[in-house]
PDB file of N, CA, C and O in Angstrom:
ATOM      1  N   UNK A   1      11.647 -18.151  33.904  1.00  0.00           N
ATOM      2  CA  UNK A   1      10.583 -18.420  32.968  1.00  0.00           C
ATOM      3  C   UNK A   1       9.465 -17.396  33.110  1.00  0.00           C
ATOM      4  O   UNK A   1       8.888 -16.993  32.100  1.00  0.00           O
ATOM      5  N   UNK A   2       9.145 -16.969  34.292  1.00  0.00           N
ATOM      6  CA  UNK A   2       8.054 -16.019  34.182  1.00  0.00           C
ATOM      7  C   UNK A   2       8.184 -14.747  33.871  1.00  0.00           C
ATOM      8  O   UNK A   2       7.199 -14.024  33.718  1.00  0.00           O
ATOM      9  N   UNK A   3       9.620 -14.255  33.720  1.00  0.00           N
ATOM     10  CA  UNK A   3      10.388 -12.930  33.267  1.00  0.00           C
ATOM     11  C   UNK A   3      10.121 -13.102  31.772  1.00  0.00           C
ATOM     12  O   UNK A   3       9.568 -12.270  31.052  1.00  0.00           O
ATOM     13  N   UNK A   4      10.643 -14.428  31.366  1.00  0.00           N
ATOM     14  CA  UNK A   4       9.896 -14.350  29.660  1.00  0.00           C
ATOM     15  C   UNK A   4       8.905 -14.028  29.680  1.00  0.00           C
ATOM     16  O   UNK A   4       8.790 -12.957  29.083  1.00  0.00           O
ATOM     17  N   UNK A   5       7.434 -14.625  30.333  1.00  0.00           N
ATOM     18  CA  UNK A   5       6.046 -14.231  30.707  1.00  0.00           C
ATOM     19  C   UNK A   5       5.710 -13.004  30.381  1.00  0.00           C
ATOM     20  O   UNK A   5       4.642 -12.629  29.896  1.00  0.00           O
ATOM     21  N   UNK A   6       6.506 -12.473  30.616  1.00  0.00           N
ATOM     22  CA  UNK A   6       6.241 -10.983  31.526  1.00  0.00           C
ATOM     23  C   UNK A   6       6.255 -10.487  30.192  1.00  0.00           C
ATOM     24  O   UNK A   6       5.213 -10.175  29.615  1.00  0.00           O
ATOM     25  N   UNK A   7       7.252 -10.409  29.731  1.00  0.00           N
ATOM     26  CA  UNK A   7       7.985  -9.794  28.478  1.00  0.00           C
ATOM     27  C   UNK A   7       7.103  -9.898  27.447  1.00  0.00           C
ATOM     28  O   UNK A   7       6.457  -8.912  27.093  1.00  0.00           O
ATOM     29  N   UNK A   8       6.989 -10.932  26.929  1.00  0.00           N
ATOM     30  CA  UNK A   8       6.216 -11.584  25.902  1.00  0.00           C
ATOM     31  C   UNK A   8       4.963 -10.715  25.913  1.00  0.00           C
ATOM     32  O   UNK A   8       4.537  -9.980  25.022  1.00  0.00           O
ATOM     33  N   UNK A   9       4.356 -11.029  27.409  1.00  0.00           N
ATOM     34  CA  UNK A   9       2.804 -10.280  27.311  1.00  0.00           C
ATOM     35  C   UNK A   9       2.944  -9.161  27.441  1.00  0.00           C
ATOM     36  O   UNK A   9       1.863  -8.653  27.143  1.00  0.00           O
ATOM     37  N   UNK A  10       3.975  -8.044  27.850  1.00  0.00           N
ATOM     38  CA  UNK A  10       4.063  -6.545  27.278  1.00  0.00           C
ATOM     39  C   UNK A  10       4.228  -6.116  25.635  1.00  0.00           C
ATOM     40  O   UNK A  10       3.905  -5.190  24.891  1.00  0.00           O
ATOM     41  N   UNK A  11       4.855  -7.245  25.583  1.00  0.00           N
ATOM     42  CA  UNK A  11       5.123  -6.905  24.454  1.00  0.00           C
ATOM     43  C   UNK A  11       3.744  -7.110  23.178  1.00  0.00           C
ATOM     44  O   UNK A  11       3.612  -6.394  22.185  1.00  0.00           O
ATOM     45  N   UNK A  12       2.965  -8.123  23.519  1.00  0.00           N
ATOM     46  CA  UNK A  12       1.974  -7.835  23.194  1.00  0.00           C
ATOM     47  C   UNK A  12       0.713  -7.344  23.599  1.00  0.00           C
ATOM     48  O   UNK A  12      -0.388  -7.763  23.243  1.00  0.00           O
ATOM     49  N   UNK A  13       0.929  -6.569  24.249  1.00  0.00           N
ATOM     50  CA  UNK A  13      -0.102  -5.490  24.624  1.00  0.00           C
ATOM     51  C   UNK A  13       0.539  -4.351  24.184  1.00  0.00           C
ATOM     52  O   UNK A  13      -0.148  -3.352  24.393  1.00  0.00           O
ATOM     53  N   UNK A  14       1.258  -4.198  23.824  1.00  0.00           N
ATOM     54  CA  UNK A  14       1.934  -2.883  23.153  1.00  0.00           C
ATOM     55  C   UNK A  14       1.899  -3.204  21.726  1.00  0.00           C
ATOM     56  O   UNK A  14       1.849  -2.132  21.122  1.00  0.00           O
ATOM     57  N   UNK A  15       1.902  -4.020  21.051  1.00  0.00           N
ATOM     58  CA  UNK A  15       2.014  -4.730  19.684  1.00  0.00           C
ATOM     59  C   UNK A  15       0.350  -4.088  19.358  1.00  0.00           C
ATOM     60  O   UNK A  15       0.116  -3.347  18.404  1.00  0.00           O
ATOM     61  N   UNK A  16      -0.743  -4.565  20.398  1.00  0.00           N
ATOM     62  CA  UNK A  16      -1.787  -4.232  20.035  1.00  0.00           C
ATOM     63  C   UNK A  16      -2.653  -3.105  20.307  1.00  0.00           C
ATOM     64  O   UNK A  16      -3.779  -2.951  19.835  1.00  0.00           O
ATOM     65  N   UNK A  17      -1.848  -2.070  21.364  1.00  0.00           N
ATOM     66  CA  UNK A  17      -2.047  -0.941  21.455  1.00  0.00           C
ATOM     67  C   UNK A  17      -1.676  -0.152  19.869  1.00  0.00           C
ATOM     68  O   UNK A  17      -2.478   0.431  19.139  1.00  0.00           O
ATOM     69  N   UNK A  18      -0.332  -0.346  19.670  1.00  0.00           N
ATOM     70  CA  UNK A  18      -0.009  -0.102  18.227  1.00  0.00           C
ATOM     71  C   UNK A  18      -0.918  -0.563  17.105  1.00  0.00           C
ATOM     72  O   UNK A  18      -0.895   0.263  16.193  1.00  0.00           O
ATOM     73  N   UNK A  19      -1.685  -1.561  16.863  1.00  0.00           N
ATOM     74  CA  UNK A  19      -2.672  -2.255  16.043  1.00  0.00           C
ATOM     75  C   UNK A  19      -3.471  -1.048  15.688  1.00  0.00           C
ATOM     76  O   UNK A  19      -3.580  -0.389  14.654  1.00  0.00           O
ATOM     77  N   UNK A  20      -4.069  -0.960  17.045  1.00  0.00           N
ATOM     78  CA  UNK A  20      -5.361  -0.383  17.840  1.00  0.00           C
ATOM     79  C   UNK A  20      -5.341   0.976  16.988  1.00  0.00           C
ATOM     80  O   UNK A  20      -6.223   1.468  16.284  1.00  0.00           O
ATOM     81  N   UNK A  21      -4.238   1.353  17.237  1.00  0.00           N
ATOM     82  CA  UNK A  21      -3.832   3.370  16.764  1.00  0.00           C
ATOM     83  C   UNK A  21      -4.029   3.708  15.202  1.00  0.00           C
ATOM     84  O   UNK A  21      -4.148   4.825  14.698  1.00  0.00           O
ATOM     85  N   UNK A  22      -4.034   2.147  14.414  1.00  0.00           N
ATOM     86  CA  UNK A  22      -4.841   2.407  12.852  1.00  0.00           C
ATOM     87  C   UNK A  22      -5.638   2.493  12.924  1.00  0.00           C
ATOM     88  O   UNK A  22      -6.083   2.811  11.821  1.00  0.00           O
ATOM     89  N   UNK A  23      -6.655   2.397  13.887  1.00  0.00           N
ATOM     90  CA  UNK A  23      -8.024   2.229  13.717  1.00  0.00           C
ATOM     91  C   UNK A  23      -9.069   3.797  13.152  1.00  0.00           C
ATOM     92  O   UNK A  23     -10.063   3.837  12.426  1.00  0.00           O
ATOM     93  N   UNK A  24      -8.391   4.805  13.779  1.00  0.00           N
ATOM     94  CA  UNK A  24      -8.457   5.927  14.033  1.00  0.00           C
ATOM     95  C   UNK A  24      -9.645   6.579  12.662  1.00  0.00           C
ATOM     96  O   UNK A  24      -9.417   6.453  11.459  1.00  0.00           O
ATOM     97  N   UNK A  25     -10.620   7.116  13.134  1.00  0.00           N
ATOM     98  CA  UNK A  25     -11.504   7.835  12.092  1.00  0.00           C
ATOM     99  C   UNK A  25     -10.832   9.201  11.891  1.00  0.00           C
ATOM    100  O   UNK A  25      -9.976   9.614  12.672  1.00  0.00           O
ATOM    101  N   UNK A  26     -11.251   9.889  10.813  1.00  0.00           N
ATOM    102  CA  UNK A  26     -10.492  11.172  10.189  1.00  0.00           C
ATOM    103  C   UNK A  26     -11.983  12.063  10.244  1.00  0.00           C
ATOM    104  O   UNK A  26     -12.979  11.552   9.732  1.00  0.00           O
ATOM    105  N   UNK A  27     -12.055  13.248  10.814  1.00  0.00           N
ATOM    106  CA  UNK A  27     -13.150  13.939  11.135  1.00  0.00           C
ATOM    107  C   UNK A  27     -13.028  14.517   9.576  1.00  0.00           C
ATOM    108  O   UNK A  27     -12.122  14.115   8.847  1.00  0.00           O
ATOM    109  N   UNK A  28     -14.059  15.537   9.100  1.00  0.00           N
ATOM    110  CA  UNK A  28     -14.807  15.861   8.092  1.00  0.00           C
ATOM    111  C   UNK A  28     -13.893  17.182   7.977  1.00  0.00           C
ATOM    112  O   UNK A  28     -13.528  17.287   6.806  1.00  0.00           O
ATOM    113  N   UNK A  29     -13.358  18.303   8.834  1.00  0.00           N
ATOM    114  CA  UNK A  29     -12.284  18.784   8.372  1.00  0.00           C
ATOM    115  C   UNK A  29     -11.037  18.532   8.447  1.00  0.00           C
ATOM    116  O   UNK A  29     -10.239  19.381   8.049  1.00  0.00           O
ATOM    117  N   UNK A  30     -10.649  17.464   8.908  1.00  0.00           N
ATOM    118  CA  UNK A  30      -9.133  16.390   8.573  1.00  0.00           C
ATOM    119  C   UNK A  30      -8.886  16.167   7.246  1.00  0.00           C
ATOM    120  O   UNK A  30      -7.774  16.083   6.724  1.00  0.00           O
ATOM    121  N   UNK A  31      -9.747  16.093   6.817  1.00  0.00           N
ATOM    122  CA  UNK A  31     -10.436  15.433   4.967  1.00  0.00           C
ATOM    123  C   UNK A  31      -9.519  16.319   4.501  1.00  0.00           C
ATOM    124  O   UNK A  31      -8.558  15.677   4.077  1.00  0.00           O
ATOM    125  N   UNK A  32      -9.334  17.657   4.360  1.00  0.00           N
ATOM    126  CA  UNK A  32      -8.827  18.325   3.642  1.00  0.00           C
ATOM    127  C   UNK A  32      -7.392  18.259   2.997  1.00  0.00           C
ATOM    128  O   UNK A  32      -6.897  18.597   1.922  1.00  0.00           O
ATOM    129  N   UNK A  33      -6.934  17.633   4.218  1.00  0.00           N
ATOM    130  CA  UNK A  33      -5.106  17.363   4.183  1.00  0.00           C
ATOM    131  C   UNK A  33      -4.929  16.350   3.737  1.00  0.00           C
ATOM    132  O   UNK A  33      -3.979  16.242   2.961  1.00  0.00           O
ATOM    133  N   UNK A  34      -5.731  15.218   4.020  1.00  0.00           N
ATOM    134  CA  UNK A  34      -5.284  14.187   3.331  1.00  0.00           C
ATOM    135  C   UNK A  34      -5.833  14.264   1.744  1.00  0.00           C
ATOM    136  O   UNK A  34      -5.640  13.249   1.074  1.00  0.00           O
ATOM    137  N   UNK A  35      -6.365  15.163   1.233  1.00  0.00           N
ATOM    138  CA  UNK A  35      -6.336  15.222   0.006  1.00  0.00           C
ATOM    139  C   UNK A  35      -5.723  15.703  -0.764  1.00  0.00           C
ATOM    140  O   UNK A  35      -6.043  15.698  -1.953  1.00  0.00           O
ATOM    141  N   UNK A  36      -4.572  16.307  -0.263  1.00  0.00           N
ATOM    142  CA  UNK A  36      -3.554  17.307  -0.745  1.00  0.00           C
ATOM    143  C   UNK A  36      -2.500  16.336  -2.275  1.00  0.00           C
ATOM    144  O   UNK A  36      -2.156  15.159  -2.379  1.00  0.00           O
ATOM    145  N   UNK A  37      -2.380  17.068  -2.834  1.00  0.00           N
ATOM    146  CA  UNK A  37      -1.364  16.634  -3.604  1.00  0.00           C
ATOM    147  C   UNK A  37      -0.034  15.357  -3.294  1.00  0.00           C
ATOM    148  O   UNK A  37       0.266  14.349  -3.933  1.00  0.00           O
ATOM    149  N   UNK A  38       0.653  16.082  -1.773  1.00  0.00           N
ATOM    150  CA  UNK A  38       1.774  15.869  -1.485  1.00  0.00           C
ATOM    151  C   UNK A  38       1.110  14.260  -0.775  1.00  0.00           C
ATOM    152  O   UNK A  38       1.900  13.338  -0.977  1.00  0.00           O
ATOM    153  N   UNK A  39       0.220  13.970  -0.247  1.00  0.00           N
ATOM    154  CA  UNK A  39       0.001  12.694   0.604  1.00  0.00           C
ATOM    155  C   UNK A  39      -0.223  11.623  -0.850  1.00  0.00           C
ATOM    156  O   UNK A  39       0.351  10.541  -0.729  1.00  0.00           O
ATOM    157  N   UNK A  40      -0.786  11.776  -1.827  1.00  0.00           N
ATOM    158  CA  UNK A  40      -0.935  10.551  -2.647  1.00  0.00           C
ATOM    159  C   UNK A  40       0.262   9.828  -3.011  1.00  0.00           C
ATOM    160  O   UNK A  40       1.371  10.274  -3.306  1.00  0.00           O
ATOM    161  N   UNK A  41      -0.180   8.545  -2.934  1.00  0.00           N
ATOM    162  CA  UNK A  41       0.621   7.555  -3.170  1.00  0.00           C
ATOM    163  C   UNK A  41       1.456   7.519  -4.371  1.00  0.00           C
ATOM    164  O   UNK A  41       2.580   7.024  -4.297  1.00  0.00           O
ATOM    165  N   UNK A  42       0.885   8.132  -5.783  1.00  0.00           N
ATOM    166  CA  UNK A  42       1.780   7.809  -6.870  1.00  0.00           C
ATOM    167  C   UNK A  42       1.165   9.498  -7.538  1.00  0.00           C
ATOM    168  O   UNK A  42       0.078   9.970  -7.870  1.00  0.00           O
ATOM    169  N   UNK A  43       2.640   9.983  -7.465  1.00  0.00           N
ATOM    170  CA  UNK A  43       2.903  11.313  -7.931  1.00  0.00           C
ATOM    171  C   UNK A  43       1.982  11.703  -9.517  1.00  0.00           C
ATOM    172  O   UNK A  43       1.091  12.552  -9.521  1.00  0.00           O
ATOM    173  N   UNK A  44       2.392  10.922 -10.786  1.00  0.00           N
ATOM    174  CA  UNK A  44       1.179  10.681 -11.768  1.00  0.00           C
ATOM    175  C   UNK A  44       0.987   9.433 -11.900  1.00  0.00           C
ATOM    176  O   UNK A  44       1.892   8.600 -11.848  1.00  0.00           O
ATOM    177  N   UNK A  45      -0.392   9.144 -12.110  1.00  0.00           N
ATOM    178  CA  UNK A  45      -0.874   8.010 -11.724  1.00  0.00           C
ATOM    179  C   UNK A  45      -1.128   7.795 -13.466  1.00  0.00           C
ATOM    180  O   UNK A  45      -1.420   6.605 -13.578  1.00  0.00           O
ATOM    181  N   UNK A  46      -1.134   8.160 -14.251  1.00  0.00           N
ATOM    182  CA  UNK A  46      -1.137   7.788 -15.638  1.00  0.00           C
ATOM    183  C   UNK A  46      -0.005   7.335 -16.257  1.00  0.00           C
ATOM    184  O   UNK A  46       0.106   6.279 -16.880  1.00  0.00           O
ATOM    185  N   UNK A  47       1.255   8.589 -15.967  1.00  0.00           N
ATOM    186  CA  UNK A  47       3.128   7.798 -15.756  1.00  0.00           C
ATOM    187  C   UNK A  47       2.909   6.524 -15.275  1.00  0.00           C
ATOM    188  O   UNK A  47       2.898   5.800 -16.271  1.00  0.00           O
ATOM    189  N   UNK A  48       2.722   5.835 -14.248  1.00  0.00           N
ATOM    190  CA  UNK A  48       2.645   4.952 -13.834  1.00  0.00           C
ATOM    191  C   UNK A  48       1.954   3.899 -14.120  1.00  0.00           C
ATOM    192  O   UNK A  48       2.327   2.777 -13.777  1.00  0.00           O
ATOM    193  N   UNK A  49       0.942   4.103 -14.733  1.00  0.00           N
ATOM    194  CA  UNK A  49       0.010   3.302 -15.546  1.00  0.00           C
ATOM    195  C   UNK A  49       0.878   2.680 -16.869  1.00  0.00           C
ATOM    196  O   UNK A  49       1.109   1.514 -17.189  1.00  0.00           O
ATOM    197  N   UNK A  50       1.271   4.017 -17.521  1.00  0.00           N
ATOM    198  CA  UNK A  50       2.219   3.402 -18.626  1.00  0.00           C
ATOM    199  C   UNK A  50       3.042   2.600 -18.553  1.00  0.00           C
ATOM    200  O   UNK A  50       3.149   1.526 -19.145  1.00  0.00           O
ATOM    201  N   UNK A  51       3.627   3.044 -17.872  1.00  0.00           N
ATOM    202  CA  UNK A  51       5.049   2.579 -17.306  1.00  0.00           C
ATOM    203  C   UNK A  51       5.064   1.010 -16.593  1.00  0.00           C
ATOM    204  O   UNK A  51       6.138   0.422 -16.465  1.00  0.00           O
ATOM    205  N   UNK A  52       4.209   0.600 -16.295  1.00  0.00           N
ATOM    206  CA  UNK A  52       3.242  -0.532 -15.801  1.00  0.00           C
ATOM    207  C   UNK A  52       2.629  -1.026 -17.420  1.00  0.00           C
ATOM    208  O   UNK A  52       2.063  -2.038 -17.005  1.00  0.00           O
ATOM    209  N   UNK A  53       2.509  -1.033 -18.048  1.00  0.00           N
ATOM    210  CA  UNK A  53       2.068  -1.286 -19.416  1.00  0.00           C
ATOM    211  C   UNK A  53       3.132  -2.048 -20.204  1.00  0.00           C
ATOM    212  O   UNK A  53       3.117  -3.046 -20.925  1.00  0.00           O
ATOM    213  N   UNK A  54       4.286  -0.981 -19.683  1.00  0.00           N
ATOM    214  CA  UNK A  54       5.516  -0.942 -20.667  1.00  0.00           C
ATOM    215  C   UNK A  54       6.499  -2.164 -20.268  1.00  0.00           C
ATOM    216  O   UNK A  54       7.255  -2.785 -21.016  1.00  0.00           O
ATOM    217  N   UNK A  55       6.333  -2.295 -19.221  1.00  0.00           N
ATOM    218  CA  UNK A  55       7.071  -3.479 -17.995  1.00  0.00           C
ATOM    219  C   UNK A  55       6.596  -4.426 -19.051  1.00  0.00           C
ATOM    220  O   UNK A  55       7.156  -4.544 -20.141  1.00  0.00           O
ATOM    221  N   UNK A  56       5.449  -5.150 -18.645  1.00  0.00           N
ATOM    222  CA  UNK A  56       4.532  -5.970 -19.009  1.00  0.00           C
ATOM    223  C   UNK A  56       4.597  -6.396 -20.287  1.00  0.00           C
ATOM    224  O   UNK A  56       4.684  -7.552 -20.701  1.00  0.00           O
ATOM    225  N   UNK A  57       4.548  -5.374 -20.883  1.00  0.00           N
ATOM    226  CA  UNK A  57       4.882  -5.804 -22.581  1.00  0.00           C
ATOM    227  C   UNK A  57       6.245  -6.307 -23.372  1.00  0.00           C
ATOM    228  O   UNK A  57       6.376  -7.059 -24.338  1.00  0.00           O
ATOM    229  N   UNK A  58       7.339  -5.487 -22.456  1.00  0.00           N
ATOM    230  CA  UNK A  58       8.645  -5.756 -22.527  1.00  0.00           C
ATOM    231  C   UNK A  58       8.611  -7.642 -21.935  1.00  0.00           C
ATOM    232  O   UNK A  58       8.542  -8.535 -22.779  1.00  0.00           O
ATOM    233  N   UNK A  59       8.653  -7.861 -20.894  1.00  0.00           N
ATOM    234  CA  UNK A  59       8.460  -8.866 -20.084  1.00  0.00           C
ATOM    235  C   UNK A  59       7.997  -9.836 -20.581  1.00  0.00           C
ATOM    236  O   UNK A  59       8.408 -10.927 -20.187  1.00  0.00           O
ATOM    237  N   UNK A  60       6.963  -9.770 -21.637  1.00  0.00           N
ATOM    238  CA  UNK A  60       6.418 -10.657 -22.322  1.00  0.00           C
ATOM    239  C   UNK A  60       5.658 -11.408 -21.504  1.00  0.00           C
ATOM    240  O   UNK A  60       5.934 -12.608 -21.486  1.00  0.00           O
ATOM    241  N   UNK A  61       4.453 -10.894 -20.571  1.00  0.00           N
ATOM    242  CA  UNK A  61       4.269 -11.777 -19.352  1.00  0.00           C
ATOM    243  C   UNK A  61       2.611 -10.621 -19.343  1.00  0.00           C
ATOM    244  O   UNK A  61       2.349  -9.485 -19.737  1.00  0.00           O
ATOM    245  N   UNK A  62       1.885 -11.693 -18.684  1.00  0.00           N
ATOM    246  CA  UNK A  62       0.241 -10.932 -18.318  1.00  0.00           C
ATOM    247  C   UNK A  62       0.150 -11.161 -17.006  1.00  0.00           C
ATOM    248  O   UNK A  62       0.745 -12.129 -16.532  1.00  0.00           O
ATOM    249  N   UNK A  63      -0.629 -10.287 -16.177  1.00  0.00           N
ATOM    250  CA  UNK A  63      -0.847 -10.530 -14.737  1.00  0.00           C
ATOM    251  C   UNK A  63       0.105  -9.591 -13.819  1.00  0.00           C
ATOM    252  O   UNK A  63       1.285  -9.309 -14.027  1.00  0.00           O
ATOM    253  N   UNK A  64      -0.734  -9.179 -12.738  1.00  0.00           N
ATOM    254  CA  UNK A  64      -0.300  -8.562 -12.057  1.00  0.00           C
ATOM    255  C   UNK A  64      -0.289  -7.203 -11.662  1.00  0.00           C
ATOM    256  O   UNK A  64      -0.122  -6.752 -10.529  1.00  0.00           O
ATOM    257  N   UNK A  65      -0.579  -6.317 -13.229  1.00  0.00           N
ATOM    258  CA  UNK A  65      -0.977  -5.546 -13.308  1.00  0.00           C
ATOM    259  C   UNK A  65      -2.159  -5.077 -13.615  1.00  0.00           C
ATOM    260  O   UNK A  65      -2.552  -3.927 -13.416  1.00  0.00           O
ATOM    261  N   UNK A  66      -2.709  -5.903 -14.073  1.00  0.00           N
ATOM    262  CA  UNK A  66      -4.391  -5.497 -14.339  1.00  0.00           C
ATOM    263  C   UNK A  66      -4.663  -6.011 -15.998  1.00  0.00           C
ATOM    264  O   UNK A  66      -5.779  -6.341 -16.401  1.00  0.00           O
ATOM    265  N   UNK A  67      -3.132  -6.006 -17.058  1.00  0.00           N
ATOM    266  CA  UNK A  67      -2.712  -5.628 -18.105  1.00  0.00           C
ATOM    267  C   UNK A  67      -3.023  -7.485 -18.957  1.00  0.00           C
ATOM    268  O   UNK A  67      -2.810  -8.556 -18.389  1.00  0.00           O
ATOM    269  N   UNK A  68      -3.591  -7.285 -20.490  1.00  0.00           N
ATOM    270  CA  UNK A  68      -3.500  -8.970 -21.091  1.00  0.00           C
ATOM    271  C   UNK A  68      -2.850  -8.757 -22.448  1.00  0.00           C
ATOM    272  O   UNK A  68      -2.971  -7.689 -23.047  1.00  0.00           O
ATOM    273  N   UNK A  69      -2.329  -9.532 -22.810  1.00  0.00           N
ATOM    274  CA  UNK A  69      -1.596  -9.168 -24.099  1.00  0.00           C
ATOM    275  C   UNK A  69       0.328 -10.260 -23.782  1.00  0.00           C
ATOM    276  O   UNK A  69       0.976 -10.766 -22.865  1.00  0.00           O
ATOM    277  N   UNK A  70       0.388 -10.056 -25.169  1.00  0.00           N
ATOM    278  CA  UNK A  70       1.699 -11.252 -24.914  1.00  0.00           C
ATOM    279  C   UNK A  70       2.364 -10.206 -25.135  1.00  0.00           C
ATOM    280  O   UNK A  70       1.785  -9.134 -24.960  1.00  0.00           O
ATOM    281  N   UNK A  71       3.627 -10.208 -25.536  1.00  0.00           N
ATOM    282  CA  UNK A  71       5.296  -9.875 -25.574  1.00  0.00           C
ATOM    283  C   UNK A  71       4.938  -7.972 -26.674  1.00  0.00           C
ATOM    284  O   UNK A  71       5.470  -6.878 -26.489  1.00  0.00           O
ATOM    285  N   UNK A  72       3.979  -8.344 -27.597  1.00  0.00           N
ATOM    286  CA  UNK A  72       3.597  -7.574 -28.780  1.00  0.00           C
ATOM    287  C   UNK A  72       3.119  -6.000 -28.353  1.00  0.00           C
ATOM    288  O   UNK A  72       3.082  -4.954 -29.002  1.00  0.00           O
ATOM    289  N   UNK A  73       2.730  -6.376 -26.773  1.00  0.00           N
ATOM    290  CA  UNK A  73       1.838  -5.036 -26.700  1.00  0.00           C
ATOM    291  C   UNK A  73       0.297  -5.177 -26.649  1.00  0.00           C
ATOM    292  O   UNK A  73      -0.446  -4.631 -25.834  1.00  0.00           O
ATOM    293  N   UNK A  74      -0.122  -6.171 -27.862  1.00  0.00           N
ATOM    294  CA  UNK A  74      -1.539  -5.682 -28.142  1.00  0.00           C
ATOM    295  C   UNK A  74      -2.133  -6.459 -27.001  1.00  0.00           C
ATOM    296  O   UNK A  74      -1.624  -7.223 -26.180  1.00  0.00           O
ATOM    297  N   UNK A  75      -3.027  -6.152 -27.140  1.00  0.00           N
ATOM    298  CA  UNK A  75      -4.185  -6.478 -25.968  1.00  0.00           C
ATOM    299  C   UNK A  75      -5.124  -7.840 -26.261  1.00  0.00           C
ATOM    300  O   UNK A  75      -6.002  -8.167 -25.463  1.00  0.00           O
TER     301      UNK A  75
END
């Protein structure tokens, strides 16, 4: 039983060492890279907007996307 002990509480102290390692500030010339093209999340963000529009309208459904309007499209 205390070998589970053991385990358990490494394992969370490593769980929260890992936590811990998001915490991390980005200095003022770090900035640069993460602004790069290649790191953003959605390649065009207007494609995606549509395309998110187009779901929605097809679907015949509001919510979720930001988007109001029934089956028709209109708003």
């Amino acid at each position: 039983m205390n070998s589970l002990k053991k385990i358990i509480g490494r394992v969370l102290i490593l769980t929260l060492f890992c936590m811990m390692s998001g915490c991390q500030t980005v200095n003022a010339w770090e900035r640069g890279n993460l602004a790069k093209p290649q790191m953003a999340l959605e390649v065009d963000p207007l494609t995606s907007a549509l395309s998110s529009h187009t779901f929605s309208s097809k679907e015949a459904a509001s919510g979720g996307y930001g988007v109001g309007g029934g089956g028709c499209g209109c708003n």
